[in-house]
C-alpha positions in Angstrom: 4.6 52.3 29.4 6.9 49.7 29.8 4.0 47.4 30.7 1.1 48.5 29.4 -0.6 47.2 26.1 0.1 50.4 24.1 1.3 53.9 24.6 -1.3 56.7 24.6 -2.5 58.2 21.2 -2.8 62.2 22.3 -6.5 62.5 22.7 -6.3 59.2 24.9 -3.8 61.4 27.0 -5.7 64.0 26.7 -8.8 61.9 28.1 -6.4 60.6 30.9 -5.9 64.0 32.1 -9.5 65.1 32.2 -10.2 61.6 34.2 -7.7 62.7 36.5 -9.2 65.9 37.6 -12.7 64.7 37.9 -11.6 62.1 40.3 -9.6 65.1 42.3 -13.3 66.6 42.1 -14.4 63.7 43.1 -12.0 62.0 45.8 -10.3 64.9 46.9 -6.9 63.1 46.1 -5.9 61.4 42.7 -2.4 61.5 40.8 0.1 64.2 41.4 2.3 65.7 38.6 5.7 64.4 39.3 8.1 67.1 39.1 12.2 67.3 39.8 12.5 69.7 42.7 15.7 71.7 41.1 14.3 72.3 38.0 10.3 71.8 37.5 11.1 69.0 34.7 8.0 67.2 34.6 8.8 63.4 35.3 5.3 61.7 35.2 3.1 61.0 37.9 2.4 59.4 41.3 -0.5 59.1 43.7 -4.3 57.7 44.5 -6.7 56.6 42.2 -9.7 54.7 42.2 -10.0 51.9 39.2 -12.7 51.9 36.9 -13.0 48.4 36.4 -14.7 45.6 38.6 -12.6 42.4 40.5 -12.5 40.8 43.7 -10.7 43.6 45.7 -12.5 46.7 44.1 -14.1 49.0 45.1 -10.4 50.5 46.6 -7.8 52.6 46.5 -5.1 52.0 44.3 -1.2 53.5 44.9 0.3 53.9 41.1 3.1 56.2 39.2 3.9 56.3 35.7 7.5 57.9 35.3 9.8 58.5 32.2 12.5 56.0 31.4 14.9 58.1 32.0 13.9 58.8 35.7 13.7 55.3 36.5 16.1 54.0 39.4 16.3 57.7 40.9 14.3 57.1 43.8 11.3 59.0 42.6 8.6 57.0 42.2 9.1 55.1 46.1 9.6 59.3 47.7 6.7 60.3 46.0 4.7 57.3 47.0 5.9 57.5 50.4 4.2 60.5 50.2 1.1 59.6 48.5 0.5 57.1 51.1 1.1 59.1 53.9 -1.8 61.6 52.7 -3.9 58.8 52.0 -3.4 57.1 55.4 -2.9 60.6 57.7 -5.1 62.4 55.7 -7.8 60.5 53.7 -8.1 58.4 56.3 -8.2 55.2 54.0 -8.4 52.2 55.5 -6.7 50.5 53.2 -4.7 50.8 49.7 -3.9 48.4 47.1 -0.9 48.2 43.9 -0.8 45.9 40.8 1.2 45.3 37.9 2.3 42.2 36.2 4.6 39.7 37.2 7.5 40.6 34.7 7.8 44.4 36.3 10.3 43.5 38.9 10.7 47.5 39.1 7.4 48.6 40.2 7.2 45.8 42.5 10.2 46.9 44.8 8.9 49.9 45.1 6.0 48.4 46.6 8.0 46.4 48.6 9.9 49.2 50.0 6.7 51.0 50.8 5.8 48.2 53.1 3.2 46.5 51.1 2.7 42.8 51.1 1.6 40.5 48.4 -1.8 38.9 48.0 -1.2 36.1 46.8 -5.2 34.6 46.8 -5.5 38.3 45.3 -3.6 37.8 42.1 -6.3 38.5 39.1 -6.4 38.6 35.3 -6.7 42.4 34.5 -10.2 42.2 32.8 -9.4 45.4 31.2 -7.3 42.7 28.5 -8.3 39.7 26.7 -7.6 36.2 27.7 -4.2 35.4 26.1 -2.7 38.9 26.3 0.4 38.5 27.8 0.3 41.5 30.4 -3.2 40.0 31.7 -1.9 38.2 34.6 -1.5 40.9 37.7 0.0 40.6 41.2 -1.7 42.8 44.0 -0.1 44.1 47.0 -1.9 45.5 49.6 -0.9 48.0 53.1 -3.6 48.3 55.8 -4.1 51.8 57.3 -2.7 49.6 60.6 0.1 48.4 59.4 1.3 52.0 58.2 0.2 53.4 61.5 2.5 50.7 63.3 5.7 51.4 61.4 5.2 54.9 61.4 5.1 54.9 65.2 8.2 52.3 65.4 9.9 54.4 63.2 9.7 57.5 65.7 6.7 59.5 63.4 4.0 60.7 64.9 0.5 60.7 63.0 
């Protein structure tokens, strides 16, 4: 929570979670429990999810993960991603999805940059879920089109 205005109070988790399997009801894909393959730990999560609030790029498909400090720079969140895009390309069939964060979270962004996603820079926004002032409002979007996967999957020897 690194970059995020507050962490959760319990009951806003709590809420979090319940949002979460509505929009699985709902979309048929949302964010995946993030677990270590050896021993179940649960890590945090990765995958799809469709924002709530309104800007110029929405409605879309947004990529995300929220992991534990202490599985940051493991690799995690970009192989699970990997993967959430793959099922949201190959099997969604989205045309497109989208990532943001601010500026400041040079982590998040090289994931995004390994996954092949490419800044927007006319796409940039202030998150209107904050005030004007707050210093996390200011957010960088990256986007991948469903043909631009499809193209370096197939260079890369994958079929789809």
């Amino acid at each position: 929570m690194e970059y995020f205005p507050a962490c959760l109070t319990r009951a806003e988790s709590d809420a979090t979670a319940g949002r979460i399997e509505d929009h699985f009801e709902r979309h048929g894909f949302g964010l995946w429990a993030a677990e270590l393959l050896g021993t179940g730990e649960l890590a945090g999560y990765i995958g799809l999810w469709t924002p709530r609030f309104e800007a110029h790029f929405t409605p879309c498909v947004e990529i995300g993960w929220r992991l534990g400090a202490r599985f940051w720079g493991q690799g995690l969140a970009t192989e699970g991603a990997r993967e959430a895009l793959r099922y949201g390309f190959e099997e969604a069939r989205l045309d497109e999805i989208v990532s943001f964060t601010v500026p400041a979270n040079a982590r998040s962004i090289r994931v995004m940059e390994k996954l092949g996603m490419r800044r927007d820079r006319e796409g940039d926004f202030d998150h209107p879920a904050l005030a004007e002032g707050h210093p996390l409002r200011r957010h960088v979007l990256y986007r991948l089109r469903a043909e631009e996967y499809r193209e370096r999957a197939r260079r890369a020897g994958r079929a789809i």
